[in-house]
N, C-alpha and C positions, 0 to 999 in steps of 0.2 A: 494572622487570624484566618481557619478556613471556616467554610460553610458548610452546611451540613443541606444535601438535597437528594431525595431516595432514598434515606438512608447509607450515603456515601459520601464521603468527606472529600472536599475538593477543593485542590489551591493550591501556593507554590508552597515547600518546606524548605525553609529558610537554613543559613547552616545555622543559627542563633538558637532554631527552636528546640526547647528541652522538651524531647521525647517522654522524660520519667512524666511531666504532664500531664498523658495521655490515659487515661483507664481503662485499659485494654481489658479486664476482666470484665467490667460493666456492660463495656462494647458485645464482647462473646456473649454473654447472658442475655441479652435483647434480642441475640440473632434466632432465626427461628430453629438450627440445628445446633446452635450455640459453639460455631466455631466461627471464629475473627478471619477473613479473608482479606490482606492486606495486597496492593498493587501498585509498583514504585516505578513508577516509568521517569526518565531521563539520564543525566550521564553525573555521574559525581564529582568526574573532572572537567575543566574547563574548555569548550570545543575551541579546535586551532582553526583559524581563516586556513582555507585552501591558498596554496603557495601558486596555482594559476586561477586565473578568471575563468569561468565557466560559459562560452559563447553559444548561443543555440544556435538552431538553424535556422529559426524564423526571423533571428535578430541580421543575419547577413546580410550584404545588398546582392541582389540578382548575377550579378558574374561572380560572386563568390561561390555561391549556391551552387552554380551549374561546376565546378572544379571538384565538387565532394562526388564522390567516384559512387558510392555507395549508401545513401540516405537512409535512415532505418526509421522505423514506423508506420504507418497507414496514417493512408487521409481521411479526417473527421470530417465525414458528412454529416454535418448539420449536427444533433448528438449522440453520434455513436463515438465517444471517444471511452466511453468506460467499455465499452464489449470491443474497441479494439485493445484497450491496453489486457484486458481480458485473452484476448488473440494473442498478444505477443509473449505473455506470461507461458501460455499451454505451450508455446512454438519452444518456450527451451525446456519443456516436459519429450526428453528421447523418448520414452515408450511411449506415451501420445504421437507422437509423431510417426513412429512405424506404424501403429495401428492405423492412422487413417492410410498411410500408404497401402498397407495391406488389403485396407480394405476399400478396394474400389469395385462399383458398381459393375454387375455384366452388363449393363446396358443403360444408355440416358437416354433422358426424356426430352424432345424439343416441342413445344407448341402442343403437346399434348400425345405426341405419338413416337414409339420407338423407334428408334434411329440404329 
């Protein structure tokens, strides 16, 4: 059984459920351009367990941590962790990347005066 909320149907689709069911013509003709906009997100096959365990970095003890040569990510201060994952997203955009290289200031500002 789904529910219906916004006018959008939402719930799991079972493999059991008979589709013929559905009145899809009824459905287009309520829409206000009268076309059925349908969205089927998940996978149709079975997902497989990953064949290793997945260990983060947060979860190591302290002389673990310090052996990883190369840490990747920024530290969330406080909550900036969506404008950094935002950061790290743009860092593997190349032409983002030469553009800010490119484009560096003729001159910074410290405390308010040219330096």
């Amino acid at each position: 059984v789904m529910a219906k909320s916004k006018g959008l149907w939402k719930g799991v689709l079972k493999d059991d459920m008979d589709l013929s069911s559905i009145d899809f013509k009824a459905a287009a003709e309520k829409a206000k351009d009268r076309t059925l906009h349908l969205l089927l997100m998940g996978s149709a096959t079975q997902i497989a367990k990953p064949t290793t365990k997945t260990i983060f970095l947060e979860d190591l003890p302290p002389e673990e941590i310090a052996k990883v040569q190369e840490p990747s990510g920024l530290v969330n201060m406080g909550n900036t962790c969506y404008l950094n994952s935002v950061v790290q997203c743009l860092r593997n955009v190349e032409p983002f990347r030469q553009a800010l290289i490119q484009n560096t200031p003729a001159s910074t500002q410290v405390g308010g005066m040219n330096s």
